[in-house]
C-alpha positions in Angstrom: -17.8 -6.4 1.5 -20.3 -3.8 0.7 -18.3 -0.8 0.2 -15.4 -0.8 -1.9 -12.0 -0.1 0.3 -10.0 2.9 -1.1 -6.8 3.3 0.1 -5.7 6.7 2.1 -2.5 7.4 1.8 -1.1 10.4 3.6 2.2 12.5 2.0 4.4 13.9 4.4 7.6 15.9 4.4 9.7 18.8 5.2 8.8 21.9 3.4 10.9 21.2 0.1 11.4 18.0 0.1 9.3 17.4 -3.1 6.1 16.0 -1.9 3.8 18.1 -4.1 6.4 17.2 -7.2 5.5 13.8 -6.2 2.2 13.6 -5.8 1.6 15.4 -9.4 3.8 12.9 -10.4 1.5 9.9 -9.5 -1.3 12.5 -11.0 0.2 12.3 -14.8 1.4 8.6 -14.1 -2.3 7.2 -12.7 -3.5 5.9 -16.3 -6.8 4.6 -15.3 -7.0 5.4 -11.8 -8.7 8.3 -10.5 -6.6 9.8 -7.6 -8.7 11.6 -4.8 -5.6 14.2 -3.6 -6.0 16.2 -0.2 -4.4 19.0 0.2 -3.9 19.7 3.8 -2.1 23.7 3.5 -4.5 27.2 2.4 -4.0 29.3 -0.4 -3.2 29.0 -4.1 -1.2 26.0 -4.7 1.1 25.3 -7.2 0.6 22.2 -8.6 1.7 21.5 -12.7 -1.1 19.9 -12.9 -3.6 22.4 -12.7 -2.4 23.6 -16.4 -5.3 21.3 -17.5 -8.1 22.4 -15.1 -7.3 25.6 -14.0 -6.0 27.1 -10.6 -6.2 25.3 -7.4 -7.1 27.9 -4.2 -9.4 26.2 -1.5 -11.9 24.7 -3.8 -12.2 21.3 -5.2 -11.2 20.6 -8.9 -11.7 17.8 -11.2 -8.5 17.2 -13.5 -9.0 16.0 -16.9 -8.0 12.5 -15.6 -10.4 12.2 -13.4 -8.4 13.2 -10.3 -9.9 15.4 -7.6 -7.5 18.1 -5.8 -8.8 19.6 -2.6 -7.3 22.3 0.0 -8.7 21.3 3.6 -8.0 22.0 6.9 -7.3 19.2 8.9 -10.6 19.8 11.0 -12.4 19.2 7.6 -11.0 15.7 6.5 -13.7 13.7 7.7 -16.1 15.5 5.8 -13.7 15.2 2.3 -12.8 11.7 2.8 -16.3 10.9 3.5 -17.3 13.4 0.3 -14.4 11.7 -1.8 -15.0 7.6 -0.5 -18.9 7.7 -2.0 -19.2 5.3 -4.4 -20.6 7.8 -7.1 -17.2 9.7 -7.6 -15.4 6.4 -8.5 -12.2 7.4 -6.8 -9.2 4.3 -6.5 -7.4 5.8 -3.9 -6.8 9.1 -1.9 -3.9 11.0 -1.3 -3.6 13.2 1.6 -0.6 15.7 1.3 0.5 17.3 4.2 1.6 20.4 5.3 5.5 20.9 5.3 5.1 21.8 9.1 2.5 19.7 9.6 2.4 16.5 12.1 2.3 13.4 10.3 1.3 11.3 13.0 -1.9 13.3 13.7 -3.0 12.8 10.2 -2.5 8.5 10.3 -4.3 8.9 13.9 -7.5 10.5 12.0 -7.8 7.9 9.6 -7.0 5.3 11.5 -9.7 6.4 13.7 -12.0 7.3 11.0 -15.4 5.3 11.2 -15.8 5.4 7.1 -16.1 2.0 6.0 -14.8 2.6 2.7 -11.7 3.9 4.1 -8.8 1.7 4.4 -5.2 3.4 5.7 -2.7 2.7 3.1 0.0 4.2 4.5 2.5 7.1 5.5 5.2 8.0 3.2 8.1 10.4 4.1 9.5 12.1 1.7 13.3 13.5 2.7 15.6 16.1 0.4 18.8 14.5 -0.2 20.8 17.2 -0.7 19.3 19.0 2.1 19.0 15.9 5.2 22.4 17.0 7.2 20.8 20.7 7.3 17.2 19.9 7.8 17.4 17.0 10.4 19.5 20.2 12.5 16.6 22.8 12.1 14.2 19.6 12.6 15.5 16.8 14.5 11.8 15.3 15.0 12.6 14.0 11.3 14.3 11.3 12.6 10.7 10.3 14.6 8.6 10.6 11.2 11.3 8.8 9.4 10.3 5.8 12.2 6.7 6.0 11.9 7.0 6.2 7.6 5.7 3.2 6.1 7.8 4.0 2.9 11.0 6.6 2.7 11.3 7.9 -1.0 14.6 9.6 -0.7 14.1 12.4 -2.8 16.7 14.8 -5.3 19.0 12.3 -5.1 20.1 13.7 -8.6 21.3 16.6 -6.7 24.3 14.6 -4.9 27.3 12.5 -5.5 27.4 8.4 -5.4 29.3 9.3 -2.3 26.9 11.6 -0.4 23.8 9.5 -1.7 25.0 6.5 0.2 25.8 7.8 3.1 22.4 9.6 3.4 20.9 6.8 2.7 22.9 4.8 5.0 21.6 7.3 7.5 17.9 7.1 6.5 17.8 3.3 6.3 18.8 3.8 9.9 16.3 6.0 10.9 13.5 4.1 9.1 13.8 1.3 11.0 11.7 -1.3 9.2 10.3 1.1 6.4 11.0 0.7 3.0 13.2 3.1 1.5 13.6 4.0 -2.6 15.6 6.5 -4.0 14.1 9.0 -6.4 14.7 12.2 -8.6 11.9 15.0 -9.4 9.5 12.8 -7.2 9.5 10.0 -9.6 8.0 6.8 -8.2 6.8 3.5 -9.4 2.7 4.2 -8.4 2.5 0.6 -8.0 3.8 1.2 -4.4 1.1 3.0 -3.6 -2.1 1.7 -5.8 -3.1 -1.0 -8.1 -3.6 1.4 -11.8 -5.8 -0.1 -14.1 -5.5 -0.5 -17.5 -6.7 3.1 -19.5 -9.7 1.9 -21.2 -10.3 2.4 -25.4 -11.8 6.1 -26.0 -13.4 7.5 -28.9 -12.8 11.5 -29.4 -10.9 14.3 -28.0 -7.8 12.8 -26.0 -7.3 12.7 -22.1 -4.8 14.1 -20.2 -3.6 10.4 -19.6 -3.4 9.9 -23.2 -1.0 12.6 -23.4 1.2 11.7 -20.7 0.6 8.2 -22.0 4.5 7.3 -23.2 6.1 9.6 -20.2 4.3 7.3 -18.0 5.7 4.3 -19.4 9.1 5.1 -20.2 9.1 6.3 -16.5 7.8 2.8 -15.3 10.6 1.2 -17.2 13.3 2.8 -15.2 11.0 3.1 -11.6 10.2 0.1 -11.0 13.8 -0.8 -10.7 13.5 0.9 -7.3 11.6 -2.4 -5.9 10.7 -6.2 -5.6 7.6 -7.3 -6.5 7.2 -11.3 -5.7 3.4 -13.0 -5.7 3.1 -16.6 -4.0 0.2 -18.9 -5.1 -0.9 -22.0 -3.5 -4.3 -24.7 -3.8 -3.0 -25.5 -0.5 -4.8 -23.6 2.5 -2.5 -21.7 5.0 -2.0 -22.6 8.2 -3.5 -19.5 10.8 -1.0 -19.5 13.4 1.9 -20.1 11.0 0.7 -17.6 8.8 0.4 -14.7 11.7 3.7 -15.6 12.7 4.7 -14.9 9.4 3.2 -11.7 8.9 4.1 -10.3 12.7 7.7 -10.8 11.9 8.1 -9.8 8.1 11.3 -7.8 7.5 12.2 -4.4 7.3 11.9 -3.4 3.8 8.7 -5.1 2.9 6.3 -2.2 2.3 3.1 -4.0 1.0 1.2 -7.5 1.1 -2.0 -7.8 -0.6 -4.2 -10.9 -1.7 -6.6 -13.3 -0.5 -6.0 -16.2 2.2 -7.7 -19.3 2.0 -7.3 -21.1 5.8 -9.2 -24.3 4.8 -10.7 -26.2 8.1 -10.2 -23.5 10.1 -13.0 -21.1 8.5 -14.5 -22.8 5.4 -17.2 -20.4 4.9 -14.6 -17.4 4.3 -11.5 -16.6 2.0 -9.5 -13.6 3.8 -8.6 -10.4 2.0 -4.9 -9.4 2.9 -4.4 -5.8 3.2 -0.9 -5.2 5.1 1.2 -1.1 4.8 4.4 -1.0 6.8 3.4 -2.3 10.2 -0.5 -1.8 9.3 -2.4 -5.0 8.9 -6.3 -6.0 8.2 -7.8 -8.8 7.2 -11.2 -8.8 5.5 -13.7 -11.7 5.1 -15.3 -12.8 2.2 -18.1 -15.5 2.0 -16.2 -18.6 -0.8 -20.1 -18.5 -1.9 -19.6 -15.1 -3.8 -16.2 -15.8 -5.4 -16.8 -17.3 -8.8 -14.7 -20.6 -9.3 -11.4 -20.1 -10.9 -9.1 -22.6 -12.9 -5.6 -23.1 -10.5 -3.1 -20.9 -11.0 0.4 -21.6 -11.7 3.3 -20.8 -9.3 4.4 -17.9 -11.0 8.2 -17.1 -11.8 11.5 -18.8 -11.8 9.9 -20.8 -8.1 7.7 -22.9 -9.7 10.2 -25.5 -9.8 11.2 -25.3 -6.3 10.2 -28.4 -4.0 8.0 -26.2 -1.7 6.4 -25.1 -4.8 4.7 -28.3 -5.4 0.9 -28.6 -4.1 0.7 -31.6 -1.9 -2.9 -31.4 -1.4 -5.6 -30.9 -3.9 -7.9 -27.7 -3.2 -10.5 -29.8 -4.2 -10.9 -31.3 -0.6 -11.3 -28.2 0.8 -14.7 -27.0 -0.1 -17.9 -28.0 -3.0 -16.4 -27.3 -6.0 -12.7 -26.2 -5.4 -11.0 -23.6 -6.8 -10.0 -22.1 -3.6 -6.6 -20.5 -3.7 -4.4 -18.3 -1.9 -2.9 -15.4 -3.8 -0.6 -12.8 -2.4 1.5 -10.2 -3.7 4.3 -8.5 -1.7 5.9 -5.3 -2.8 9.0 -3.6 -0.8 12.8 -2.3 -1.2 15.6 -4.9 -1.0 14.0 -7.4 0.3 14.7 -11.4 -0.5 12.1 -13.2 -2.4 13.3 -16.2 -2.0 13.3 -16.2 1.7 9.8 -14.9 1.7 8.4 -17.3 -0.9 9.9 -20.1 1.6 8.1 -18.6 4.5 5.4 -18.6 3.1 5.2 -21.9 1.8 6.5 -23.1 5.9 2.8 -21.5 6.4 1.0 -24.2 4.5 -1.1 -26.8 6.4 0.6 -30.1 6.1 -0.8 -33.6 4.9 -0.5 -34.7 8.5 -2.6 -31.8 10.0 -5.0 -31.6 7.1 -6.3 -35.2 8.9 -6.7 -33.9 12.0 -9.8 -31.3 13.6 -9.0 -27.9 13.1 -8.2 -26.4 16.3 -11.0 -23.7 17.1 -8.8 -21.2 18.5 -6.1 -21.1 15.8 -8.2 -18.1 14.4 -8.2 -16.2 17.2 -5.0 -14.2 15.8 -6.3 -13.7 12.2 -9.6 -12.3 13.6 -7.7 -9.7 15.4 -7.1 -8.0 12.5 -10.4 -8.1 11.3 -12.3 -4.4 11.3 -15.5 -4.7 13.1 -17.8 -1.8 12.7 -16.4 0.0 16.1 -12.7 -0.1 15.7 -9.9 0.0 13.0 -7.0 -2.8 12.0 -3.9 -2.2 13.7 0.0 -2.9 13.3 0.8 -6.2 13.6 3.1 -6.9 16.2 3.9 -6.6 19.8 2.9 -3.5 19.6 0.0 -2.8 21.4 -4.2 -3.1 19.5 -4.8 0.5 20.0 -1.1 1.5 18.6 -0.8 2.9 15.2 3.2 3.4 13.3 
């Protein structure tokens, strides 16, 4: 690829429900990221934030972290996401709050459709009050549709309500969200790692950064957040199977929020390796010539699996390429979700001894290329649903 990919991730709740606590949240807890954040509301905003750099009103600030805050209309968020994406202002990943009354939908329409190619959609998370669902789902019953196009459900103040009432709202949520994944939270409080991959704050010489400060907040918070979710990663020298693998991925379970990685399909492309990116019911795949990924010792099957038959890698990577080292790595993130059922499906996707011997069939592709962006169009949820969908 070219252009990096940043992730766009658009924020969306009621007005209350915490989103702006949130997104300064992921601010103070981004370590080495640099957050683009979108501000989609006018006026002076209140955001704690902005103690380091000074007030927010409808300009764009750059936080001592390296963040960027901007206050758009939505008529203007081509123009900032094409601003924020260049690859000059180093951004990770951008955040696009919404307004409280805003339509969430409309927002994940515009960047699906956006024509950027450094923009990659990563996602819409609902954020619901707790203590206030019962009231606002009465004042607002087209909740319950943004609770089924959300990609992720943080259920918010849940500090404010019993063990009792928490349940049941959340009962009620899980309900609405269909197959979203849904964490609970207090003050906004989530693991980042949902959301974006933070990199590791580099040595620094001098005055201290903002991140420096918030340094052992951040980690004592990640401690106790990433309870919330599972994280499992699956490794194997054996390429995947396409069909097997689509199947896979068009039926994953409710819960399972994101996959990310690369794909090696063996016979069936050998000049490519296939970057996973896969939010909710969004899916892409990305090509990547096996010529301009440097060659890499094999992995080990990480955690307590490795010991599992299906674990075991029947046949050598070697044979699938000059100079092996081709590997498929994948990470999947979500909220109660069963590891070791995924980590078996995954390894059901593998090509077998027997089918390894045979042709690859030319058409077993045709599924994975789907999902591949082409300069005119954007990925789309995998599915039935149908290509020109979004959630």
């Amino acid at each position: 690829m070219t252009d990096q990919q940043i992730p766009v991730v658009v924020l969306a709740g009621f007005l209350g429900s915490g989103k702006t606590t949130l997104l300064n949240h992921l601010l103070h807890s981004s370590r080495g990221s640099r957050i683009g954040a979108v501000v989609n509301d006018f006026g002076a905003i209140e955001v704690d934030a902005m103690a380091v750099a000074g007030q927010l009103g409808d300009s764009t600030v750059s936080l001592g972290n390296g963040c960027l805050c901007c206050a758009v209309d939505v008529s203007e968020l081509d123009a900032y996401l094409d601003r924020l994406t260049r690859p000059a202002t180093g951004i990770d990943v951008i955040i696009i709050e919404a307004s409280g009354l805003a339509e969430p939908q409309e927002l994940v329409r515009m960047v699906l459709a956006s024509e950027n190619p450094r923009v990659v959609y990563g996602g819409l998370v609902e954020v619901v009050d707790a203590a206030e669902f019962g009231a606002t789902r009465e004042r607002h019953p087209e909740i319950a549709r943004h609770l089924g196009i959300a990609d992720l459900v943080v259920l918010n103040k849940t500090d404010r309500v019993d063990e009792a009432a928490r349940k049941r709202t959340l009962g009620v949520v899980r309900g609405l969200a269909g197959r979203a994944a849904v964490v609970c939270a207090s003050y906004g409080r989530i693991d980042p790692d949902l959301l974006f991959d933070r990199k590791a704050v580099a040595e620094r010489v001098g005055q201290l950064s903002f991140d420096d400060l918030r340094a052992h907040e951040g980690h004592a918070d990640h401690e106790h957040l990433h309870l919330a979710y599972d994280s499992v990663s699956f490794v194997s020298g054996t390429p995947m199977d396409p069909r097997r693998t689509m199947e896979f991925l068009d039926s994953r379970p409710k819960g399972l929020y994101r996959i990310k990685g690369y794909v090696d399909f063996g016979a069936a492309d050998p000049v490519n390796r296939y970057e996973v990116h896969a939010v909710g019911r969004f899916l892409r795949f990305s090509p990547e010539p096996w010529s301009s990924v440097p060659h890499e010792p094999e992995p080990p099957m990480p955690g307590s699996w490795a010991s599992e038959p299906w674990a075991s890698l029947p046949l050598p990577s070697e044979n699938w390429g000059v100079g092996g080292g081709r590997f498929t790595r994948l990470v999947l993130i979500g909220s109660a979700i069963d590891g070791d059922a995924l980590l078996e499906g995954l390894a059901a996707c593998r090509i077998t001894v027997s089918a390894a011997e045979e042709p690859p069939d030319e058409h077993s592709m045709w599924g994975v290329l789907r999902y591949v962006r082409h300069s005119e169009d954007e990925g789309v949820a995998a599915g039935p649903a149908d290509p020109g969908d979004v959630p």
